[in-house]
VOGU-3710 file (C-alpha; in Angstrom, 3 decimals, decimal comma):
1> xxxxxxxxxx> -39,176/13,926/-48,650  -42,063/16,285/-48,890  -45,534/14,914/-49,128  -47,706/16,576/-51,546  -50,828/14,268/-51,140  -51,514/11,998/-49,005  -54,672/10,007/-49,583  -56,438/7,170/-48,695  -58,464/4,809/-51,187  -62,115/4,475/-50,223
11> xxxxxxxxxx> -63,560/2,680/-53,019  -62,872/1,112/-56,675  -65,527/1,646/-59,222  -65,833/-1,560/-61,668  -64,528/-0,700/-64,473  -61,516/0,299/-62,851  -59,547/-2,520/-63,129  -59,722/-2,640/-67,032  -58,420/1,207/-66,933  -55,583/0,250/-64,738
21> xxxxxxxxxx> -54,261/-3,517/-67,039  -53,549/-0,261/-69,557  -51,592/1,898/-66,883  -54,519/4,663/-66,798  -56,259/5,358/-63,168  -58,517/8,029/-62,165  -58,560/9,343/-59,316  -62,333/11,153/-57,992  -62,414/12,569/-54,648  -65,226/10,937/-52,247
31> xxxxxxxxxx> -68,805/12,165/-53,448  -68,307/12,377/-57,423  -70,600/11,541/-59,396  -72,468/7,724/-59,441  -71,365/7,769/-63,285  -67,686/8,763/-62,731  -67,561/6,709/-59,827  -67,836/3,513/-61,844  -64,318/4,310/-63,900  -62,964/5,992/-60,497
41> xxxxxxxxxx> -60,515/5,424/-57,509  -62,975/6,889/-55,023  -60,471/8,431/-52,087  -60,476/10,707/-48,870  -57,397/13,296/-48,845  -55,458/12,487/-45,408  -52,510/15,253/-45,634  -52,076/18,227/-48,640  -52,659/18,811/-51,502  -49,799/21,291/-51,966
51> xxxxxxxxxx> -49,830/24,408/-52,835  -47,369/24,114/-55,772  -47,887/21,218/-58,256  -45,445/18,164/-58,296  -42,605/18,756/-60,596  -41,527/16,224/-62,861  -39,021/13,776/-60,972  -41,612/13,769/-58,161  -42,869/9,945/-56,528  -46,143/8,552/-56,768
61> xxxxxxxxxx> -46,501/5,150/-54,681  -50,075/3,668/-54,898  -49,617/1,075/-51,799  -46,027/-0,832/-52,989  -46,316/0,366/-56,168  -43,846/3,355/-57,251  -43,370/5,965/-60,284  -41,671/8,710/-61,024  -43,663/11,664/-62,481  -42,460/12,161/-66,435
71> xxxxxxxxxx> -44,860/15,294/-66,741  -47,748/17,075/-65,660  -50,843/18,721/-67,690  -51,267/22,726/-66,722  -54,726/22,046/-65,191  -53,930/18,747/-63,403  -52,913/20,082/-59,696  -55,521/22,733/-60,030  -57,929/19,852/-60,534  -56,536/17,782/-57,674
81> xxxxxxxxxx> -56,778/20,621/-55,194  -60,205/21,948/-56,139  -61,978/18,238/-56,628  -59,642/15,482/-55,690  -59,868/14,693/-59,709  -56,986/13,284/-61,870  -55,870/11,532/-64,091  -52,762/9,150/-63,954  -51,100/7,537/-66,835  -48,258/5,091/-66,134
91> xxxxxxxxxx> -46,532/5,791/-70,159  -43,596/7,308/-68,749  -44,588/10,494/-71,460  -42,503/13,424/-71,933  -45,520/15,487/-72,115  -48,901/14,895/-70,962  -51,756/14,698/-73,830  -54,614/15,744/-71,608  -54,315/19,262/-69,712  -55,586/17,287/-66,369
101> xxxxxxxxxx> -53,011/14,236/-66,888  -50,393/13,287/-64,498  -48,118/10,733/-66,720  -45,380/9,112/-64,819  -42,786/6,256/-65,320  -44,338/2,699/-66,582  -45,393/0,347/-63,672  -46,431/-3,612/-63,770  -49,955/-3,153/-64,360  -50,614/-6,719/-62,613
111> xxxxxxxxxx> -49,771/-5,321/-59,412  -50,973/-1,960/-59,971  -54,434/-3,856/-59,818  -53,741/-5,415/-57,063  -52,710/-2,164/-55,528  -56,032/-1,169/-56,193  -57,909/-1,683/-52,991  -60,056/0,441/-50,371  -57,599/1,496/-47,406  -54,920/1,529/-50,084
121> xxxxxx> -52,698/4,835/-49,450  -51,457/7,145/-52,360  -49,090/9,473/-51,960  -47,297/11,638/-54,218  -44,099/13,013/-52,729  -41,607/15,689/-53,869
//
């Protein structure tokens, strides 16, 4: 397994939990903005980002909870590796609507949320 990110959560802005009960999170590197912050999983990058994007079939585990990547906007890596910014939608899409959307394989959004905590690791994986 090849780890293309590997990052840690630092905080969870409040309207975050609403986002996530419909499979959407967004991730905002430490230091964005206070107003993005509030809709944001705040995180510090421990290992990557890649180079290369992850291709569809990739992982993402968010503490114990695991998808497979189902597509991947054209601006979404570029996004991750310049500002720690994405967008992850758990609809298990063919296609992603958004040019900056990661959409991978559905998830129980119960324990997504609970997922959701500072020190929580993320980690997408080829």
């Amino acid at each position: 397994m090849t780890v293309l990110l590997r990052t840690r959560v630092t905080a969870i802005g409040p309207e975050v939990a609403d986002l996530a009960e419909g499979g959407v999170i967004i991730l905002f590197a430490d230091g964005s903005p206070p107003e993005l912050a509030e809709v944001s999983v705040l995180h510090k990058t421990e290992e990557g980002p890649s180079v290369g994007a992850p291709q569809v079939g990739a992982s993402i585990a968010i503490g114990p909870v695991s998808a497979t990547i189902t597509a991947i906007g054209p601006s979404a890596w570029a996004k991750v590796r310049e500002i720690g910014h994405v967008v992850i939608t758990f609809n298990g899409a063919g296609s992603a609507e958004r040019p900056g959307e990661i959409c991978a394989s559905p998830v129980e959004t119960d324990e997504l949320v609970a997922a959701l905590k500072p020190d929580t690791v993320i980690t997408i994986a080829a």
